[in-house]
N, C-alpha and C positions, 0 to 999 in steps of 0.2 A: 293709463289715464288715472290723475285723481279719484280718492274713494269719491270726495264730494263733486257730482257732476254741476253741469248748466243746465241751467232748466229750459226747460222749451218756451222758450217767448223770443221776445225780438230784443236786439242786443245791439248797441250800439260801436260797442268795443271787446272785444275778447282775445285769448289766449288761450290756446291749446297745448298741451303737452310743454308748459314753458320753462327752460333750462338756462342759466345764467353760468356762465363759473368765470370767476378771474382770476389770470395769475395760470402757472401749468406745472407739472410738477407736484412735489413736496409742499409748495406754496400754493397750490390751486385752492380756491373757495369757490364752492357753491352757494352764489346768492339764491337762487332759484333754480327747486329739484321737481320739478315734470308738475307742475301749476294748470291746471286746466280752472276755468272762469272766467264767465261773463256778465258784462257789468249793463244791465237793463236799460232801455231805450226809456226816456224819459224820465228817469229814477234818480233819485242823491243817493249813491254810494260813498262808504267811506272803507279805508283799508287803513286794519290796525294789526300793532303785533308790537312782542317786547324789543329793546333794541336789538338790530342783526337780524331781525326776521325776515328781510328781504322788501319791504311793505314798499320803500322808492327806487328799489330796483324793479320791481311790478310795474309800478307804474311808469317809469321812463320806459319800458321795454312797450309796454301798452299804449304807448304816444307815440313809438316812433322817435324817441329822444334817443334811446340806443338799441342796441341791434340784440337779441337772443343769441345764445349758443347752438341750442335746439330747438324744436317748437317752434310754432306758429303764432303772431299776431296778428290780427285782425281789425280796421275798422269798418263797422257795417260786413259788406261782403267782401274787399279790396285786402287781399292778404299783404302785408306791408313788408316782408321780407322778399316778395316778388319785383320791387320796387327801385327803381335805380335812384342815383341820388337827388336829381334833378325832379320825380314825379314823385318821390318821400318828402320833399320841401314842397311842393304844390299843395300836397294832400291835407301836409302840418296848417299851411299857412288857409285852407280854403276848408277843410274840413274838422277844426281841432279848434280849442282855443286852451290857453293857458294862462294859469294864474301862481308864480310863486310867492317864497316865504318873504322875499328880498323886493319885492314889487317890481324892479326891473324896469323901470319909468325910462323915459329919454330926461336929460337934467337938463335939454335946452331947448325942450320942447314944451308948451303949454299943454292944460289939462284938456283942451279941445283938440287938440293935433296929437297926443299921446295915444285920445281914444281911438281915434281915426288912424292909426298909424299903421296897423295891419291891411286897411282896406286903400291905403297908401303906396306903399309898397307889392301890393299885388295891379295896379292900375285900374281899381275899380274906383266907381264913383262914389260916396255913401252913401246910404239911404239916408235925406235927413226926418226924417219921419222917424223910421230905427232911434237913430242917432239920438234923437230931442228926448222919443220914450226913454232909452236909457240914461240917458243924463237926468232924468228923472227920477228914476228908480233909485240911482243912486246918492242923490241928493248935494248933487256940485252944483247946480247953473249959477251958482254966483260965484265959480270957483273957473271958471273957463278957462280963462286968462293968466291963470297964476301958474308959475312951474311949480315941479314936484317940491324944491326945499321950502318954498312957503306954506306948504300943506303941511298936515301933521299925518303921521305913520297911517291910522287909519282909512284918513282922507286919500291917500295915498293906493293904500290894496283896494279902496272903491274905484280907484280910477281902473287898478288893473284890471277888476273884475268888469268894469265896462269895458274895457279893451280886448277882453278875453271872448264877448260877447257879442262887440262891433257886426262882425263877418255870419251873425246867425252860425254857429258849426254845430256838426253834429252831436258833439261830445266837448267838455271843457274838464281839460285834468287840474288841479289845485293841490299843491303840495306844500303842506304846511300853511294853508294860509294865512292864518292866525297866530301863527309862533311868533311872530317878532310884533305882536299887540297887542295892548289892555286888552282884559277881559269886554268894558265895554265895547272898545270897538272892534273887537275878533269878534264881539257878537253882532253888529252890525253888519258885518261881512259875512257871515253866517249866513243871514236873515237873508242877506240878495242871492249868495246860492241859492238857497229853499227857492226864492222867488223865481230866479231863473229856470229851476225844474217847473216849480209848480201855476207859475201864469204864464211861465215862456217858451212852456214846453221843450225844454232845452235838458239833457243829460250830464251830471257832472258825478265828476270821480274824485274823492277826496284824501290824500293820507293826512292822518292825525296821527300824533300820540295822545291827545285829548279826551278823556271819555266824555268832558261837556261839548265839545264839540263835534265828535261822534255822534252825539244824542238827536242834532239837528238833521241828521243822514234818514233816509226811510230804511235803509240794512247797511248792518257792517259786517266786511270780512274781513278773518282772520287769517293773520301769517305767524307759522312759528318754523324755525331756524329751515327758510326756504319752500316750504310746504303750504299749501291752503288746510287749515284744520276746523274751521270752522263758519257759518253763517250766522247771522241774527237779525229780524227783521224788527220791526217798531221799536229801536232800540229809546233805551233811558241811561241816563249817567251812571248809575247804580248797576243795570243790568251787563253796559259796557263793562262798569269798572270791577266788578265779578269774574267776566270772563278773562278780564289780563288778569286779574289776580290769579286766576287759576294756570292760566299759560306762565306766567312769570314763577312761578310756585314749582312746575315743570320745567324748567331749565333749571331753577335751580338746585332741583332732586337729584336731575341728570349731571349736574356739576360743568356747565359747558356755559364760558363765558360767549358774549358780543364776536361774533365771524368777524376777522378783518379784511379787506382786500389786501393784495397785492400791495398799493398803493398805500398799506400802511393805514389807509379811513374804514369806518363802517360800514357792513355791508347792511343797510338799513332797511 
């Protein structure tokens, strides 16, 4: 097990002993070398590390996006490696929500049917009560009817983020959300994670390489080349941007550039 354990409280999502490696042989990379942590029920997490730290390979292994080598993932109590592929897609679609860097919108679908789109395809009804609250929060309802390319980028990750939250789920993972937007409206999308933990009682898990975006997280964890090495709770942009300075400072003493995969891409 990890030096840095989990703390005893209630946990939305975790991982135990979690081992990644791509590739076999000569060419094997280890994304992730025996990870143990979990990520608080009701809490903003954020998960940072310098590039190749492993930080979205954590988190796709934590969702259920890909599978572990070794180790266990966990959401709530339901170990997801137990899971066949039919009852991992139930689980994704009924207990998870997601929100990428790319927004990942339907482009012939409206900002009303995009949001609804996971409670679509599971055959449920919406709640429209749910529904109105969040299109609130977000601040579309004059935007209902318009598709994704009439909206602008930010408008855009609001919808995802109401879509990622349609379904009530346990846990909402966001990977990068903010990379591909202004400042101001990365911070607007900010603002509705916060909101989602904190008036909606909802858990979200974050990678950044941002430390102003980090800052909005209640803690962030660190990953360096595969490893969990560190926590920080009430983080600030400064406090974040200290600790990568220091991890970044450390690879580069050790002279060990960015892990590739197999595949030739980062192991991030």
């Amino acid at each position: 097990m990890n030096a840095v354990t989990v703390r005893e409280t209630a946990t939305a999502a975790r991982v135990v002993g979690a081992s990644k490696i791509y590739g076999a042989g000569d060419a094997a990379v280890r994304a992730l070398d025996g990870v143990t942590v979990g990520f608080a029920a009701g809490r903003f997490t954020a998960i940072m590390g310098p590039s190749g730290s492993g930080k979205s390979t954590l988190m796709h292994c934590a969702a259920g996006l890909d599978t572990l080598s070794s180790g266990a993932a966990y959401i709530g109590d339901t170990e997801l490696g137990t899971l066949g592929d039919r009852r991992l897609t139930l689980l994704r679609r009924e207990r998870i929500g997601f929100v990428f860097q790319s927004f990942n919108l339907v482009p012939t679908l409206t900002v009303a049917e995009n949001i609804t789109l996971p409670l679509d395809l599971a055959g449920r009804r919406p709640d429209a009560e749910w529904v109105d609250t969040l299109i609130g929060v977000v601040g579309l309802g004059d935007r209902l009817l318009h598709r994704p390319a009439e909206l602008s980028g930010g408008q855009q990750q609001r919808v995802a983020v109401a879509r990622a939250l349609v379904g009530r789920p346990e846990v909402v993972f966001a990977d990068e959300p903010t990379g591909n937007l202004d400042s101001r409206s990365g911070g607007e999308v900010l603002d509705l994670l916060g909101r989602a933990v904190h008036d909606m009682g909802r858990t979200v898990v974050m990678v950044t390489h941002d430390p102003v975006a980090a800052a909005h997280a209640d803690e962030v964890v660190f990953l360096a080349d595969g490893k969990l090495v560190g926590r920080l709770e009430a983080p600030t942009a400064s406090t974040v941007l200290d600790r990568m300075k220091a991890l970044d400072g450390h690879k580069d003493r050790a002279g060990s550039g960015p892990a590739t995969t197999a595949q030739g891409g980062e192991a991030s």
